[in-house]
N, C-alpha and C positions, 0 to 999 in steps of 0.2 A: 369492347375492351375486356382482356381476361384479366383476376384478380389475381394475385399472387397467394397460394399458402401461406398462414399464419408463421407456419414453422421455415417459409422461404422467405418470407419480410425479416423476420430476427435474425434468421441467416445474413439477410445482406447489411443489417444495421450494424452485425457484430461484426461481419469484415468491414465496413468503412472503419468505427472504434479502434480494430485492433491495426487497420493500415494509419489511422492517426498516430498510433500508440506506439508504431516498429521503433526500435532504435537509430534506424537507419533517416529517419525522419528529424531532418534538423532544422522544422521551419521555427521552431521554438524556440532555440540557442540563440545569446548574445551576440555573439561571434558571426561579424558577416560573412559572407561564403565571398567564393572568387569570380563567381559570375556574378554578385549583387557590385563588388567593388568595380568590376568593369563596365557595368550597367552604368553607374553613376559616373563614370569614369567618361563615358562616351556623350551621355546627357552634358557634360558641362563641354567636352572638347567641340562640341557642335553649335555651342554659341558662340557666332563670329564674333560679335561685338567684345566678348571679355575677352576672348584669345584674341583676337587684337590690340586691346589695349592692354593685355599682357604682356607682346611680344615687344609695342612699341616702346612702355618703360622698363623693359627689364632688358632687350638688348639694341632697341630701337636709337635711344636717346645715347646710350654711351657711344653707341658703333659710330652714329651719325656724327658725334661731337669729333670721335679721334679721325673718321675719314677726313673731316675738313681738316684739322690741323697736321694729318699724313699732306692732302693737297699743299695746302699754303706752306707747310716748311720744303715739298718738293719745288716749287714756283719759286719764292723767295727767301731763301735758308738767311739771308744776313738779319730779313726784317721779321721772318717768325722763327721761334725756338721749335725744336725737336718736338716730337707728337709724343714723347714717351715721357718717363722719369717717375720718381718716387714721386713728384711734388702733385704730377698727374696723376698717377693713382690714388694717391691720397684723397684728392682734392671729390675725384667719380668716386672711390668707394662713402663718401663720409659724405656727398654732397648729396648722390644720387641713387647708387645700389642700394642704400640703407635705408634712408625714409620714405623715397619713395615706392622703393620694393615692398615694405610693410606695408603702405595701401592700397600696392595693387592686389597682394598677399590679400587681406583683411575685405576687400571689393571681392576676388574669387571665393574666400569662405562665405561672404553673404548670401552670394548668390547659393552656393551647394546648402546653405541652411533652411532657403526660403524657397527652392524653384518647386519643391512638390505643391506649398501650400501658393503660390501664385499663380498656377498652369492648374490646380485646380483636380490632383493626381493623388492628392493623402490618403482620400478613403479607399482609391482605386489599389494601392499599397495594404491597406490595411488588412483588406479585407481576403488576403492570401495567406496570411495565417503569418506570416513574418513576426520575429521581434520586431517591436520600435525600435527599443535598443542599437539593433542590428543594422535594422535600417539608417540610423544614425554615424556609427561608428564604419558604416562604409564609404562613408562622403569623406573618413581622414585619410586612408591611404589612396584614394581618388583626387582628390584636391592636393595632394602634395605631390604625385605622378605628374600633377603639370606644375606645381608654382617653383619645384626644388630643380627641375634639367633646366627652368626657363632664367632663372636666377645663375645659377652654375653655367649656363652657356655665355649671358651677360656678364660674367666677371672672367671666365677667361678669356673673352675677347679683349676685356680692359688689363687683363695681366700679360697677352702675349704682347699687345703695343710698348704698353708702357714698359718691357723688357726689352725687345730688339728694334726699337726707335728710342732708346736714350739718348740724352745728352754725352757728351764723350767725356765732359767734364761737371764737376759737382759744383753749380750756382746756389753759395752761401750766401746770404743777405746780400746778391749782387755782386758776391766776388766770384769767378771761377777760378775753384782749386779742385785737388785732388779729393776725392771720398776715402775713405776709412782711414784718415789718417792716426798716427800715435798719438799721445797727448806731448810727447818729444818734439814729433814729426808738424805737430801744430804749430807748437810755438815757434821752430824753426821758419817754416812758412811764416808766420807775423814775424818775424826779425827780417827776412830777406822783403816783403810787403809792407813796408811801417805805415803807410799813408793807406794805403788801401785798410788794415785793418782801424788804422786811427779816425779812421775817416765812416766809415764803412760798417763797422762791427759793433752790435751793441754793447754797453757798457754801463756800470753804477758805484756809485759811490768813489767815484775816482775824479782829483779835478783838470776842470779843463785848462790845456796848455796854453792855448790862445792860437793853434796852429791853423790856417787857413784851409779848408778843405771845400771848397765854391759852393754852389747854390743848392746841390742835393745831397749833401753830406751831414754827419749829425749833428756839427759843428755850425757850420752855414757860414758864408762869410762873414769877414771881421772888419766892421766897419770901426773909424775910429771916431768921434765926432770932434768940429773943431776944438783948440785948446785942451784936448786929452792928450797925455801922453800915450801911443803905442805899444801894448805889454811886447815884454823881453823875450824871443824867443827861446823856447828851451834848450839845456844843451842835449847831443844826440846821448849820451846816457842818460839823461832824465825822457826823452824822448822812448829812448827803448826799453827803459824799464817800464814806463805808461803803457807802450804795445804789448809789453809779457805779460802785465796782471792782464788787459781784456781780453787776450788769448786763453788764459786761465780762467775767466770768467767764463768763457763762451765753448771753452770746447765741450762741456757737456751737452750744450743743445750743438754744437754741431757732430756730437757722435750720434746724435738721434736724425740726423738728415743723412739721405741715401741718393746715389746717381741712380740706382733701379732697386726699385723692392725687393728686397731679400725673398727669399722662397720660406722661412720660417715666416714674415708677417705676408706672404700671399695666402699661405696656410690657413693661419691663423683667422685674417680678416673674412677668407672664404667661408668659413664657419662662423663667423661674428653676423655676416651676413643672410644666411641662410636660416641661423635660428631667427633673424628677426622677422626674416618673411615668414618662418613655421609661426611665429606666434602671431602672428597680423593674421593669417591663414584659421588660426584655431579660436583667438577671440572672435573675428568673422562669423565665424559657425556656431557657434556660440549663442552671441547676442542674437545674429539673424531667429535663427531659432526659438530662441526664449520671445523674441517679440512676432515671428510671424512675420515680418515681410523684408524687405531686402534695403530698400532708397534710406529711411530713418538708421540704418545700423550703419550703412554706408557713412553717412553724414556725421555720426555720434563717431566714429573712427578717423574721420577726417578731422574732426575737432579735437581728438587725443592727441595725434601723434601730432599736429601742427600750433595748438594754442596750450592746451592744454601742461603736454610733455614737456618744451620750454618753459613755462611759468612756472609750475610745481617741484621741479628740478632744482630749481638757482633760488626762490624765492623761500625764506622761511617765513612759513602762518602760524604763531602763537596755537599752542594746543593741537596743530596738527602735526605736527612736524613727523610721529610715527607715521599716519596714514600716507605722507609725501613717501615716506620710505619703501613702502608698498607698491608704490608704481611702477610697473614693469620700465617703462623711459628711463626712469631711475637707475633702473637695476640692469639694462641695459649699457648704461654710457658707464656704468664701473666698470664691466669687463668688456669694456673694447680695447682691443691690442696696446700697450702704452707706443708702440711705434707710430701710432697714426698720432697727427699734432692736432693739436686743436683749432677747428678750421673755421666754427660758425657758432651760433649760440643756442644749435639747436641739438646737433653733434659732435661728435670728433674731439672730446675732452678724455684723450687717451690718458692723462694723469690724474683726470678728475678734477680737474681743475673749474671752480667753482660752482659744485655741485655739492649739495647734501651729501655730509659725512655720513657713510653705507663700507659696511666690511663686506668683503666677497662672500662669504657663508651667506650672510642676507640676501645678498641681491641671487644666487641662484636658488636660494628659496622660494622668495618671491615668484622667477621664473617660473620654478617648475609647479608654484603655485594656481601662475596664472592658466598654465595648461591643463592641469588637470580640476579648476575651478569652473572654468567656463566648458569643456567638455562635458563635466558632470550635469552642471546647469541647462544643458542643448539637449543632450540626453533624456532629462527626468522632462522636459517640458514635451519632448515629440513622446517622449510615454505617457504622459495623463493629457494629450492634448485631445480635444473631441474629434473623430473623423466626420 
């Protein structure tokens, strides 16, 4: 073996030095490159098991639900209703897109936070000069490449149904009438319908006629018991003046009901949607991260958005009531569309309707809180974590 010169050893130590040192050398920057985001891009598309159960709750379960009821309204139209309507959209975005898209969201960031340190791949990363940083902040525009088209393909399949398989007509509390009618146009509808809205249409603080509406009406029938006397039928202006106040009552919630989603709240809910899977996506990554493996962050997420996010929401705790306000669930169901109604007790309180009082300015605080809390968090732990 020949030795090298003194002065050809320090020759080649000072070009490794100075090829570490070029400008051109960006293994050091924060900033992931576009090969490291494709890298991690490819690592997660390759696991079948999450992109399957990707595919099946984000377009699996809605497609499946409206195929059957496209079926069975082709088969039987008298015995099932239309596959479409607002009341169907509503019902998939607030029941289905939303909560459970946040964990399957919140399942794909686990995994992109944990798969180096469980495959056993951290130090084989590390040890190529990369930022952690780097390596960190390349799992966000890789993991949203697939949870944001998978999300967005699954609602416009639920938006194109429920637009061109409508109902032809708007079923109000069981009456079909026209949609968008005027508040004029209403009331005329209850004068020319008296029975059907008297019967039919909710109402308060108004007293009852005595008018006989049979067994599933709001009235119910009018039984008389022996030796009662029979109340007096009303006359038909006391009658129609009763139908005009509950038409006056009721037209506000019936201007918030639609034969087909308007294209401002498909808009709107598309994006109500998609941030909630970005954030199920970014706490994901997050916590995965900060604890090192994947199944306990999975399960600690399942326990938010399902026990959690209901109890904290509607319940006030003496002396916490700020920290309630802080929860993204929280801050979440404030700006959800007011068009969507309030469908379950877990979402879908587009008015807010009994939830801790939260002004808008808070809750996208909050939000953009939680994004850039838990990123920071995922971050600072794959940088001081041991390889």
């Amino acid at each position: 073996m020949t030795a090298l010169p003194p002065q050809a050893r320090t020759g080649s130590v000072q070009h490794v030095v100075e090829a570490e040192l070029r400008p051109d050398d960006h293994r050091g920057s924060p900033l992931p490159t576009f090969a490291m985001i494709a890298t991690r891009f490819m690592e997660l598309r390759k696991r079948r098991g999450l992109m399957i159960a990707l595919i099946a709750v984000n377009i699996g379960i809605p497609g499946v639900f409206l195929a059957i009821r496209l079926l069975a309204h082709a088969i039987a139209p008298h015995s099932y209703g239309p596959a479409g309507g607002y009341s169907v959209f509503s019902g998939l975005v607030v029941g289905i897109l939303f909560g459970f898209g946040f964990i399957v969201a919140a399942t794909l960031g686990c995994s992109a936070g944990a798969v180096d340190l469980t495959e056993g791949v951290f130090r084989h990363l590390v040890v190529t000069g990369r930022s952690r940083v780097a390596l960190y902040l390349a799992r966000i525009p890789a993991g949203l490449a697939i949870i944001v088209p998978l999300v967005a393909v699954g609602f416009t399949i639920v938006c194109s149904v429920c637009v061109f398989a409508a109902p032809a007509k708007l079923s109000y509390d069981g009456v079909n009438m026209p949609a968008g009618l005027s508040r004029s146009a209403f009331v005329s509808f209850a004068k020319s319908h008296p029975n059907q809205v008297y019967c039919d249409f909710p109402y308060r603080n108004l007293t009852s006629l005595g008018v006989p509406c049979g067994p599933n009406g709001n009235v119910g029938k009018i039984t008389t018991p022996p030796g009662v006397t029979a109340p007096i039928p009303p006359s038909k202006a006391q009658f129609e003046a009763t139908v005009v106040k509950i038409a006056n009552q009721d037209y506000t919630d019936y201007s918030k009901n639609f034969r087909t989603p308007p294209l401002s709240l498909m808009v709107e809910a598309g994006m109500w949607v998609e941030l909630e899977a970005i954030l199920g996506f970014f706490v994901g990554l997050g916590l995965a991260s900060l604890m090192g493996q994947r199944t306990v962050p999975v399960v600690l997420m399942i326990v938010l958005e399902v026990i959690l996010t209901p109890l904290l929401t509607r319940e006030v705790i003496p002396h916490m009531i700020n920290g309630q306000r802080g929860l993204v669930g929280l801050a979440m169901n404030h700006i959800e569309p007011s068009a969507l109604p309030h469908l379950s007790g877990l979402h879908g309180s587009g008015n807010g309707a009994g939830l801790l009082s939260e002004s808008t300015t808070v809750a996208v605080c909050v939000i953009v809180g939680w994004l850039v809390v838990w990123t920071v968090l995922g971050a600072w732990r794959m940088a001081t974590r041991d390889a």
